[in-house]
PALUM-113198 format. One record per residue: residue in one letter; x, y, z of N, C-alpha, C in turn. Coordinates in steps of 0.1 Angstrom, whole numbers, plus 5000, padded with zeros to 4 digits. Layout:
N
> aa neast nnorth nup caeast canorth caup ceast cnorth cup
> A X Y Z X Y Z X Y Z
...
end
This chain:
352
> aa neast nnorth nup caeast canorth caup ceast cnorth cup
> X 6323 5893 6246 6333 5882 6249 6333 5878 6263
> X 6334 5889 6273 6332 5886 6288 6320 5874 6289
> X 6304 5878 6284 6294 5874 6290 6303 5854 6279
> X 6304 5855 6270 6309 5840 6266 6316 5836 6277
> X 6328 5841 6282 6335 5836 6294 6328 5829 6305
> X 6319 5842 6304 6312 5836 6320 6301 5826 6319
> X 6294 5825 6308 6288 5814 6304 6293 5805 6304
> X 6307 5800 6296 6312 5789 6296 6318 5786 6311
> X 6319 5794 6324 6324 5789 6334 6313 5780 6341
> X 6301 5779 6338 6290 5775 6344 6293 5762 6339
> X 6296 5755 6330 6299 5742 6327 6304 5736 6333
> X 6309 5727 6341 6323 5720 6349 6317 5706 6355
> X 6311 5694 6348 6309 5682 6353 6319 5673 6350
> X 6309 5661 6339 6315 5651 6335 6322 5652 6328
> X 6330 5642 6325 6341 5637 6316 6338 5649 6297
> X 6322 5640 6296 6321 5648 6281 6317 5661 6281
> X 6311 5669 6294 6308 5679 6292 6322 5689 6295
> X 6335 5682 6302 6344 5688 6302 6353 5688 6289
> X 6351 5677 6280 6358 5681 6272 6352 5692 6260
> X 6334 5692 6262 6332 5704 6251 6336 5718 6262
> X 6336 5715 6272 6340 5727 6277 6352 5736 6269
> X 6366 5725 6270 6379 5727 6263 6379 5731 6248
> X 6369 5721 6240 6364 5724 6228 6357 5741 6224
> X 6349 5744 6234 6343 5760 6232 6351 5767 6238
> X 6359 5766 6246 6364 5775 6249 6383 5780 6241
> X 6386 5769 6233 6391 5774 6224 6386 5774 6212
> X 6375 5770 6207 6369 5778 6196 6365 5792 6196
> X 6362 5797 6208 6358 5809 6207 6369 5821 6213
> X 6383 5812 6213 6395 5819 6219 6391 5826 6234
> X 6386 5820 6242 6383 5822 6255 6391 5819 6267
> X 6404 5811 6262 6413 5810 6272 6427 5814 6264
> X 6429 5829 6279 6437 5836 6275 6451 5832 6281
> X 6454 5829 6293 6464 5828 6299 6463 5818 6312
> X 6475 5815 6315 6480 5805 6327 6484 5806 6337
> X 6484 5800 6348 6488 5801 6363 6493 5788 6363
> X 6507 5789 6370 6512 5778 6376 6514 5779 6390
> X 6517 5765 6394 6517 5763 6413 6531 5755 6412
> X 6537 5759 6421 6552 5751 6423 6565 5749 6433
> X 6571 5741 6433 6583 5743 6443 6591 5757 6438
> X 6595 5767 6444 6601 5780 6437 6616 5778 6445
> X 6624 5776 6434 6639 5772 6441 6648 5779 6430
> X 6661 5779 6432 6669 5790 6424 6672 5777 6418
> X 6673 5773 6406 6685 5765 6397 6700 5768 6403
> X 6708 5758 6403 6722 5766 6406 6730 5753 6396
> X 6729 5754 6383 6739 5748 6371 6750 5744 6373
> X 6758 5730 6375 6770 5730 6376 6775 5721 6368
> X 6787 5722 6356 6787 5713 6346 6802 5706 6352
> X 6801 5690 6348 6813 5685 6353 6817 5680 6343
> X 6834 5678 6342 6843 5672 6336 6845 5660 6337
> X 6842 5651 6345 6837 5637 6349 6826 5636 6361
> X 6827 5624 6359 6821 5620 6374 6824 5618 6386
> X 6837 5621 6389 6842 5618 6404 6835 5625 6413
> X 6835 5638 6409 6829 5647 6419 6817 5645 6425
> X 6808 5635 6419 6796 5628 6423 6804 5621 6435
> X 6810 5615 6436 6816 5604 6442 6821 5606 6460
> X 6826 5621 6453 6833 5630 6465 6822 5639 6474
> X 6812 5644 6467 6798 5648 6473 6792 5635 6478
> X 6791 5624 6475 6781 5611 6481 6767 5611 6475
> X 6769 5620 6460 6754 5619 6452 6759 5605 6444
> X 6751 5599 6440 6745 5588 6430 6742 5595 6419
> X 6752 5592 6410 6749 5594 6399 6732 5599 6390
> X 6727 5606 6385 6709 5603 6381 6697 5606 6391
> X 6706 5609 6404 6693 5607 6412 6689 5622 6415
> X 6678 5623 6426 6676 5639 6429 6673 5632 6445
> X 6682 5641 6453 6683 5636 6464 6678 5650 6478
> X 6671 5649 6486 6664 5663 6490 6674 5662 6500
> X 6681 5672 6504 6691 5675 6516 6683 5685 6519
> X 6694 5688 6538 6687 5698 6546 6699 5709 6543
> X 6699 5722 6549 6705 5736 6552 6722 5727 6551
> X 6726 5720 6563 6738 5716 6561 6743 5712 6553
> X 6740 5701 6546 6746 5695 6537 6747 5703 6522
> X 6738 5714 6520 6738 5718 6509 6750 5729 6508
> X 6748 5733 6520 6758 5742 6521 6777 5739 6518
> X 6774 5721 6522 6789 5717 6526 6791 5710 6507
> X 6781 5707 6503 6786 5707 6485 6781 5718 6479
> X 6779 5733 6480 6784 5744 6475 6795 5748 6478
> X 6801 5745 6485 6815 5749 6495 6825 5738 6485
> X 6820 5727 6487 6829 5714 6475 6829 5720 6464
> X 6817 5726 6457 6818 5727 6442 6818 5743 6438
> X 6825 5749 6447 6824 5766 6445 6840 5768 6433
> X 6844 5758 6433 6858 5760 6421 6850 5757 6406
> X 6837 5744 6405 6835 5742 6388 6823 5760 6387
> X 6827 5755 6378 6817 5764 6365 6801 5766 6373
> X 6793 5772 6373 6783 5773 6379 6775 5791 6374
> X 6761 5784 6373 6754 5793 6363 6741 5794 6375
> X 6734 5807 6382 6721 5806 6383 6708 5807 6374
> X 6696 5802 6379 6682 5806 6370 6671 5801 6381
> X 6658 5811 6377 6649 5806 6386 6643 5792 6380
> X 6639 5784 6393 6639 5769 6389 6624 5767 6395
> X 6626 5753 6395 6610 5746 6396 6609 5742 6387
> X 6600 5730 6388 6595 5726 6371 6581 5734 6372
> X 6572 5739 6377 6561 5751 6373 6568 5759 6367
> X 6577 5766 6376 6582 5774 6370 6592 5773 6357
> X 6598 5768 6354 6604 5762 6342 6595 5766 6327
> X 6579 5761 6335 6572 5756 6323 6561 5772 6322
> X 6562 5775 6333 6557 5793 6335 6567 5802 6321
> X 6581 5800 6327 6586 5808 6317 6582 5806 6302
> X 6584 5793 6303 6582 5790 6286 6570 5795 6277
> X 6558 5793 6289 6544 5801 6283 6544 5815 6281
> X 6551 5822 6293 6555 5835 6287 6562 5840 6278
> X 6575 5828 6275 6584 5836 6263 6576 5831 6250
> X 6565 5823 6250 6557 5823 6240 6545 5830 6234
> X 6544 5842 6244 6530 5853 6244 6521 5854 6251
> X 6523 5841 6257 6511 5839 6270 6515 5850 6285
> X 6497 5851 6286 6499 5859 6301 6501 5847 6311
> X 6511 5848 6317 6516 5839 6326 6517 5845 6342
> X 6517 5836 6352 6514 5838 6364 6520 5832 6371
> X 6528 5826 6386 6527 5821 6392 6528 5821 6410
> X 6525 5807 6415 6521 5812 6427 6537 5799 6433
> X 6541 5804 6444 6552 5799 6449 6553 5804 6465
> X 6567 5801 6473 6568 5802 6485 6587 5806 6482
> X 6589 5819 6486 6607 5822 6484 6608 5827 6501
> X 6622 5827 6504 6629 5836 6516 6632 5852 6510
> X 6634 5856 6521 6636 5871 6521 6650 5874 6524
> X 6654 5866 6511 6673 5867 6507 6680 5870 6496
> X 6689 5868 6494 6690 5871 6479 6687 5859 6470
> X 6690 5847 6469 6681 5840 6462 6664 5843 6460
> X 6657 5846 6467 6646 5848 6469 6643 5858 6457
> X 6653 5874 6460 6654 5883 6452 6654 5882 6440
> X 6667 5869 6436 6667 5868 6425 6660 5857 6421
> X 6653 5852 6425 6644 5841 6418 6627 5851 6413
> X 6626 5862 6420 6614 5873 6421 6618 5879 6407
> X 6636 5882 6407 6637 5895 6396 6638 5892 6382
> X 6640 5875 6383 6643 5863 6369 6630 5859 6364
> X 6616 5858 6373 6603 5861 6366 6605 5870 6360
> X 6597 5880 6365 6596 5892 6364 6601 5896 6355
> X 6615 5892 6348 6621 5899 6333 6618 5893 6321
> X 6608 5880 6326 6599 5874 6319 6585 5877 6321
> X 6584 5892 6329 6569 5890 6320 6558 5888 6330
> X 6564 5873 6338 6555 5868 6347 6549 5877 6360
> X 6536 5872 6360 6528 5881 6376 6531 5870 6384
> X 6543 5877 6393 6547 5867 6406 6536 5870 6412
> X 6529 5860 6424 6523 5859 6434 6530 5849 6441
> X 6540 5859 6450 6550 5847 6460 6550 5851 6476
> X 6544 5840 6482 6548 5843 6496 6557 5843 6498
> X 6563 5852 6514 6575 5852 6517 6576 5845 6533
> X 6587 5838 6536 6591 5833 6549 6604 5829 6552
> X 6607 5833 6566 6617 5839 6572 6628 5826 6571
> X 6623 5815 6567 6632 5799 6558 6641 5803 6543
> X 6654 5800 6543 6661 5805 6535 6650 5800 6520
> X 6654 5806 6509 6646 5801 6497 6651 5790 6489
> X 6647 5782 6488 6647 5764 6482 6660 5765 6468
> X 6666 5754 6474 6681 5757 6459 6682 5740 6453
> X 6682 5743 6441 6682 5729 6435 6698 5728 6429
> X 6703 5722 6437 6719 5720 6427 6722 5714 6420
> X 6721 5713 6402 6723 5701 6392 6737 5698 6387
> X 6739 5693 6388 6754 5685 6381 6749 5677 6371
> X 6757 5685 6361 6754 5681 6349 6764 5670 6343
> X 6765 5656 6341 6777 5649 6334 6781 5649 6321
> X 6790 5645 6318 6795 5645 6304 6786 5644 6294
> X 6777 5627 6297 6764 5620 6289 6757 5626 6291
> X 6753 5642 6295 6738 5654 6298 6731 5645 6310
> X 6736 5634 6319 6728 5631 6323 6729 5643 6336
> X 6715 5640 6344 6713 5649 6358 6716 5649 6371
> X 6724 5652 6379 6722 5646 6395 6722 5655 6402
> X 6710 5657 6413 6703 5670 6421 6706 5669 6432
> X 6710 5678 6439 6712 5681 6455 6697 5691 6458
> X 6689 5688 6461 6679 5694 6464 6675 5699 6475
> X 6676 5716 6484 6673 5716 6494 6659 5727 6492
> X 6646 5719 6498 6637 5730 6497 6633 5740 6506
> X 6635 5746 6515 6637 5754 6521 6624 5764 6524
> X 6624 5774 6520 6606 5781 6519 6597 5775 6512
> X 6603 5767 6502 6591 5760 6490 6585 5748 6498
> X 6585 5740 6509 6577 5734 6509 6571 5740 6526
> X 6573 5749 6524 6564 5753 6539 6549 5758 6533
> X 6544 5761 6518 6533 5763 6517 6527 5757 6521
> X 6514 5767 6525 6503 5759 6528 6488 5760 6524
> X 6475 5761 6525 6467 5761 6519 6460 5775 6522
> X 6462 5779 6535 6462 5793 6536 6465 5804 6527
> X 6479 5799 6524 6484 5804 6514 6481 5810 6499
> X 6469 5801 6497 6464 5802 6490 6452 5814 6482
> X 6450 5823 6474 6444 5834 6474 6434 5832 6467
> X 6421 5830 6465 6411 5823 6456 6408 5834 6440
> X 6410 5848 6452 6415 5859 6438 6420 5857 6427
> X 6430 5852 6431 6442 5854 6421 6438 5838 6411
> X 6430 5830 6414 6426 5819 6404 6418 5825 6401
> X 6406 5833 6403 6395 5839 6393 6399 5844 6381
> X 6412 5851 6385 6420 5861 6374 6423 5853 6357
> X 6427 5838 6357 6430 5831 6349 6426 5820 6345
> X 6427 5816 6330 6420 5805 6323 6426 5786 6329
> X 6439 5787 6330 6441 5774 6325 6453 5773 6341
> X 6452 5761 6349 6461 5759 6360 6474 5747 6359
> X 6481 5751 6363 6490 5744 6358 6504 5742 6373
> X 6501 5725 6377 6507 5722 6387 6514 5716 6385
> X 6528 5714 6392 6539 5703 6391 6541 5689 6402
> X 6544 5678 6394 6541 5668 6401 6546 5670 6419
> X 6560 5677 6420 6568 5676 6428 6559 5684 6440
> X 6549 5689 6441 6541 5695 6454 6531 5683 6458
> X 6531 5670 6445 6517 5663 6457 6515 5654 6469
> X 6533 5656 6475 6532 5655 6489 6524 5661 6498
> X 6523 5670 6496 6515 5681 6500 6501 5680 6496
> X 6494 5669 6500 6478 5667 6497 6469 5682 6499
> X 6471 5684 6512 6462 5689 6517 6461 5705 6509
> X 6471 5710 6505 6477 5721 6498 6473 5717 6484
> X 6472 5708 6474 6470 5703 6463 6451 5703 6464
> X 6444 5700 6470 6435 5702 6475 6429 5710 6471
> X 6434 5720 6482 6430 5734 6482 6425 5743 6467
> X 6441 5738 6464 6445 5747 6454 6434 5744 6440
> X 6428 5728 6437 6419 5725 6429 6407 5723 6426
> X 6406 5727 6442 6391 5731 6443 6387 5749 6442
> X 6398 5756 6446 6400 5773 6438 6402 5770 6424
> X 6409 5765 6417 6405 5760 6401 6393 5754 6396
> X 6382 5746 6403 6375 5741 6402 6365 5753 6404
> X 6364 5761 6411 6355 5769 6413 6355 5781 6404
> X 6366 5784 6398 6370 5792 6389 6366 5789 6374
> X 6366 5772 6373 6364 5770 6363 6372 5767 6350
> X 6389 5766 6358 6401 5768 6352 6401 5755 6343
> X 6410 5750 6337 6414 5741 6328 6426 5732 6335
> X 6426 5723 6341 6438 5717 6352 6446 5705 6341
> X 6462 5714 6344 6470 5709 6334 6481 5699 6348
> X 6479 5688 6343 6496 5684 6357 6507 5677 6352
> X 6519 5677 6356 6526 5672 6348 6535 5664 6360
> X 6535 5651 6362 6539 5641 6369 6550 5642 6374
> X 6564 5649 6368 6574 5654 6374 6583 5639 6378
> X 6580 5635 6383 6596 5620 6387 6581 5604 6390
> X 6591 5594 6390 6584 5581 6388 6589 5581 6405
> X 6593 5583 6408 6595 5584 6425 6579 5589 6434
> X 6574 5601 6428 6561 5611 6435 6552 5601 6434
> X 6552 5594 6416 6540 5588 6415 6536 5578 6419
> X 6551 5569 6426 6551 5557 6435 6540 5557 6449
> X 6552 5569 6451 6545 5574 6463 6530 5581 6471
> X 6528 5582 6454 6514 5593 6460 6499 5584 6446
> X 6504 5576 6445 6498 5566 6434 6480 5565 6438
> X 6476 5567 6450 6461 5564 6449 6456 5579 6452
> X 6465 5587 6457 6460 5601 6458 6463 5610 6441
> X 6467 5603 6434 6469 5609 6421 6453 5602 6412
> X 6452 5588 6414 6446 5589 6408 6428 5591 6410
> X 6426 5594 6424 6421 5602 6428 6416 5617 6416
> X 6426 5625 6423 6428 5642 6418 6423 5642 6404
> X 6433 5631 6396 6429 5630 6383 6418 5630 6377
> X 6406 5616 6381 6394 5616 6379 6387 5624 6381
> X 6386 5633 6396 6380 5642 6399 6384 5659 6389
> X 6395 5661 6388 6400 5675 6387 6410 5681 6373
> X 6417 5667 6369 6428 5672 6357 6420 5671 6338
> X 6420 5678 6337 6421 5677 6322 6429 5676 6314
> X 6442 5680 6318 6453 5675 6309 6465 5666 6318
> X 6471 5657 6312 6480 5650 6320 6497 5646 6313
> X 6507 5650 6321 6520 5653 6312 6526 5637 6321
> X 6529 5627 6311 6541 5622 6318 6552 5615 6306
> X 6565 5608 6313 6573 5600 6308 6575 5592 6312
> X 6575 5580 6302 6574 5564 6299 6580 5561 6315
> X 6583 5565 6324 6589 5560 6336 6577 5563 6344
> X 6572 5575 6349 6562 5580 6352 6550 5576 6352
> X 6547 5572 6338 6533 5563 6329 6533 5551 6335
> X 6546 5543 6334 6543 5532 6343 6546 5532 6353
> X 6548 5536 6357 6548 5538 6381 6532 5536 6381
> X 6528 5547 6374 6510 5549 6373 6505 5544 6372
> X 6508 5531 6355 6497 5523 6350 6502 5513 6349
> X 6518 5506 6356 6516 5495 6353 6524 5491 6342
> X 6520 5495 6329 6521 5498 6316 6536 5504 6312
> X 6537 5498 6299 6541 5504 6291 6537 5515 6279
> X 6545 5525 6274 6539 5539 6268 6526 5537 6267
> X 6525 5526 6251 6510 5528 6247 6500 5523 6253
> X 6502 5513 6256 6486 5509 6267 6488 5518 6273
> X 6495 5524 6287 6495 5534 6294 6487 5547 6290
> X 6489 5552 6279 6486 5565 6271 6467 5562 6270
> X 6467 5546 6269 6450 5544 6264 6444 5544 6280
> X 6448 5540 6292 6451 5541 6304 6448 5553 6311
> X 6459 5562 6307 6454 5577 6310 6445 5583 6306
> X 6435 5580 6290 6425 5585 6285 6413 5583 6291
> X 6415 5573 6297 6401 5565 6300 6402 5577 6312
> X 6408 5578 6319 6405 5588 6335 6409 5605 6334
> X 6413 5612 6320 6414 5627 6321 6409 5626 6302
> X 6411 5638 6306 6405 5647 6289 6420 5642 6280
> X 6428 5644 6277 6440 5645 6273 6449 5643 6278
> X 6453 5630 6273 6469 5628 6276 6479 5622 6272
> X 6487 5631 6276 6506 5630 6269 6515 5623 6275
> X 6520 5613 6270 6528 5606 6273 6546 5606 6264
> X 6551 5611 6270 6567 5616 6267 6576 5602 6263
> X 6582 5601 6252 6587 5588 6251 6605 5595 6246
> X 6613 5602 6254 6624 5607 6250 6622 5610 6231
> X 6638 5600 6228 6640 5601 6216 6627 5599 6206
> X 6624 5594 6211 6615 5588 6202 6601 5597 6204
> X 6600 5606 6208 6594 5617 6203 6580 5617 6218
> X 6567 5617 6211 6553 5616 6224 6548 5610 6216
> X 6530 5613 6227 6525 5607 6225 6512 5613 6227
> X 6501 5614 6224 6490 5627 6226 6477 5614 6225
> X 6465 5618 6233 6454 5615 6231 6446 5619 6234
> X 6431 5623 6224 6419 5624 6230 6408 5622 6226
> X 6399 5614 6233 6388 5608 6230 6397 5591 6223
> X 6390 5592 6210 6396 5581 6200 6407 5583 6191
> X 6408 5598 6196 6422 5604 6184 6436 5604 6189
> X 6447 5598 6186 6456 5594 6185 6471 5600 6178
> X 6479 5608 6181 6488 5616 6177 6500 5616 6181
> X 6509 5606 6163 6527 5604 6171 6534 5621 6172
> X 6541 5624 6179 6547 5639 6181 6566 5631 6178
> X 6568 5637 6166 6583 5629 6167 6589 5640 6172
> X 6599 5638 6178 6610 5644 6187 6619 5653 6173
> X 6630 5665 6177 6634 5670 6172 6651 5667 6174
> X 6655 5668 6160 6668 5662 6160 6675 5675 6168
> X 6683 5671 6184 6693 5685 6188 6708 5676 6191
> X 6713 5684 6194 6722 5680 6198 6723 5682 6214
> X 6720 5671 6221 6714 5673 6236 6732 5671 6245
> X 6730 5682 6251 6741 5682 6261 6737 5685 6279
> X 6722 5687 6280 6715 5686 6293 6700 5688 6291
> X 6695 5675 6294 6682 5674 6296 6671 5685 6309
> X 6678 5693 6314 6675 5700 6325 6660 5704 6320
> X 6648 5703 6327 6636 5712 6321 6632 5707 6307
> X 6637 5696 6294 6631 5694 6285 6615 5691 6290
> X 6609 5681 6297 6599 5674 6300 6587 5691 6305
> X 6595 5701 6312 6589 5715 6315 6583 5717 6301
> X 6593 5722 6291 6592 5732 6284 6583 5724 6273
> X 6587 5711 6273 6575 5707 6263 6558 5708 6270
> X 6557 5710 6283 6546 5710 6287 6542 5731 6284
> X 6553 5737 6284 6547 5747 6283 6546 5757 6266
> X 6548 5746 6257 6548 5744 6243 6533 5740 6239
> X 6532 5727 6248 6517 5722 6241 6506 5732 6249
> X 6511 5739 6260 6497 5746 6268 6496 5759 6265
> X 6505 5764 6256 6505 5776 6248 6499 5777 6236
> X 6506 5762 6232 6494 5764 6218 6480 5759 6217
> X 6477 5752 6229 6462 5751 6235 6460 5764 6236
> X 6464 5777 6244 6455 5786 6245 6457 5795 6235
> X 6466 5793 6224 6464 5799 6211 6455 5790 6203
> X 6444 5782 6204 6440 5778 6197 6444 5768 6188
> X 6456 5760 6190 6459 5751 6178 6459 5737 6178
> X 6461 5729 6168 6456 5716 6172 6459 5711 6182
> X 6458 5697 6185 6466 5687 6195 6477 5683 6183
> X 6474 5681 6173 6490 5683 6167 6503 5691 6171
> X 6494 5704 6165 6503 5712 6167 6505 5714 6179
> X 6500 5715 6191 6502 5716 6203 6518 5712 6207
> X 6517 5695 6201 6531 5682 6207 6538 5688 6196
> X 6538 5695 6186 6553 5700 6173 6562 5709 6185
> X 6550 5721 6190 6556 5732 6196 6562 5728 6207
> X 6558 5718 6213 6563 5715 6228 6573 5705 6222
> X 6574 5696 6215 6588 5688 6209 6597 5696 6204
> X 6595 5711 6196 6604 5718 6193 6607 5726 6206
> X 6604 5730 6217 6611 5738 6227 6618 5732 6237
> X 6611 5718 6235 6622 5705 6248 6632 5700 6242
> X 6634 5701 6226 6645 5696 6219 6656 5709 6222
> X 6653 5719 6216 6659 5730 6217 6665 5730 6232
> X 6657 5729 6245 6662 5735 6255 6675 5725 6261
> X 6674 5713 6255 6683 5703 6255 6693 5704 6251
> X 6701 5715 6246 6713 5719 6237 6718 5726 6244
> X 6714 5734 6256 6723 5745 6265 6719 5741 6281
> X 6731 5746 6288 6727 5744 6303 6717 5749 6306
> X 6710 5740 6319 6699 5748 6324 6685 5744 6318
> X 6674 5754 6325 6662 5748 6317 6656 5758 6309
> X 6664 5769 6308 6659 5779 6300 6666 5779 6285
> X 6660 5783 6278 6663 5788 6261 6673 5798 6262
> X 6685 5803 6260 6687 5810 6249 6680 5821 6244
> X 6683 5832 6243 6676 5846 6231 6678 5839 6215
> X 6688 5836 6212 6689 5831 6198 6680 5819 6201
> X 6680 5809 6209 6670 5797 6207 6654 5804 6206
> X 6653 5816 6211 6640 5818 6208 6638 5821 6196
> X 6645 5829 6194 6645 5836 6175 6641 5824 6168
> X 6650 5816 6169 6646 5801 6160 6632 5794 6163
> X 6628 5796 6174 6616 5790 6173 6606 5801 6170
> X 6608 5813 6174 6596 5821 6168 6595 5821 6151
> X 6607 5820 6144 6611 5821 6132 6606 5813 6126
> X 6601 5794 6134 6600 5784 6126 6588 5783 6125
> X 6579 5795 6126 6564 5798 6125 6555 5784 6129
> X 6558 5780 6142 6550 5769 6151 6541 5775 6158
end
């Protein structure tokens, strides 16, 4: 089985030799597990009774807004009376856990402080499973503060803190030989030079490059350096109908034929109305699952870490978008971006 592995690493060109790459290498169950790359920030859940309190912090309703040390500190201090829940956050990491609590050997690489956030963002892998590989620096560790509203919609206080001081150094070429399939989040491709790095150690490894767009804001912003990366380096591509068109222009479906033409596979997220899958000429509606949604936090994660679990279990592109529409529906019913113990039972139960 080894000498298959290392045979098939020798492959890595064009467009069609990459996708028999993907083709043999899950026919012959040759990709085992996943590495993600990400902003590593503590979730800090906060559910409101209206909206004023947006009003009184000076967030905008919907938006994710990046603050420094101060300010974060002066709306945890505002909002230390509501309700409030931690979890280790990121959208890698979000979508890390979810491949873990699916079977997969999961990984990831990140940047925390040497505090107790830090601590507990290390000890909330870790009871999933995952092989942290996290630098540490003497910058407190990155906190994402969500206020959740009545309508599940989301508004972020975002301070990143150790998570954006990575750098390419940082980087360990080891620890990508170790694994099959890479998996980065939109929210680092400010960080060219670091993104870089990081896909040319996947590139050399021979990894499978999964990315997932993360906000219609990044892709505004970083629009000729994405579609760059993409041609050259992604095989799989995650976005939502906001995202898709920052990128193409477009609306879902042209978009989705859009994104085919320039990666192996791609998903295009259309909320209620379920996805959208493509590869080569083949075409796949993923309908959405009926939940009762009370915070969207991490759905767009966990469906990414549904379909790249059942890629490395071997299962269709069907089945791929069922598993990832059943765990973004599900995670949509409870605060936060994580599942539930009972929400897992149910999805292991519904034999996806």
């Amino acid at each position: 089985m080894r000498l298959l592995k290392d045979s098939a690493k020798k492959i890595y060109f064009s467009k069609p030799t990459k996708l028999f790459l993907i083709y043999f290498r899950a026919k012959f169950n040759l990709m085992k597990n996943i590495l993600g790359i990400g902003n590593a920030l503590v979730d800090i859940m906060t559910r409101l009774e209206n909206d004023n309190h947006l009003k009184t912090i000076g967030l905008k309703k919907g938006s994710m807004e990046l603050v420094e040390k101060e300010q974060v500190e002066n709306i945890l201090e505002a909002s230390k009376s509501l309700k409030q829940s931690l979890a280790s956050g990121g959208s890698a990491a979000n979508t890390i856990h979810g491949t873990a609590r699916l079977g997969i050997e999961s990984g990831y690489i990140g940047k925390i402080g040497k505090d107790n956030f830090g601590d507990f963002f290390t000890k909330d892998l870790e009871k999933s499973k995952i092989q942290t590989h996290l630098i540490h620096s003497s910058t407190e560790t990155g906190k994402a503060i969500a206020f959740i509203s009545p309508d599940a919609e989301r508004t972020f206080a975002t301070y990143l803190g150790a998570a954006v001081e990575m750098v390419p150094d940082d980087l360990n070429p080891h620890i990508f030989s170790a694994y099959d399939v890479f998996h980065i989040e939109g929210y680092l491709l400010f960080n060219h030079d670091l993104i870089i790095k990081a896909l040319e150690l996947a590139k050399k490894s021979n990894m499978l490059v999964s990315l997932d767009m993360a906000s219609f804001n990044v892709v505004e912003a970083n629009r000729d350096f994405l579609k760059d990366i993409i041609k050259k380096y992604v095989n799989i591509v995650f976005a939502n109908e906001e995202e898709a068109k920052a990128y193409t222009l477009a609306e879902p479906e042209e978009a989705l034929h859009l994104f085919a033409e320039e990666t192996n596979i791609a998903v295009v997220k259309i909320g209620k109305a379920g996805s959208m899958i493509k590869r080569n000429k083949a075409i796949y509606n993923i309908p959405a699952i009926n939940a009762n949604a009370i915070d969207t936090t991490g759905a767009g994660d966990l469906y990414a870490a549904g379909f790249l679990a059942g890629m490395i279990k071997n299962k269709s592109l069907e089945e791929c978008g069922n598993i990832g529409s059943l765990i973004a529906g599900k995670v949509t019913e409870v605060i936060g971006a994580k599942l539930n113990d009972n929400q897992w039972q149910a999805v292991y139960s519904s034999g996806k």
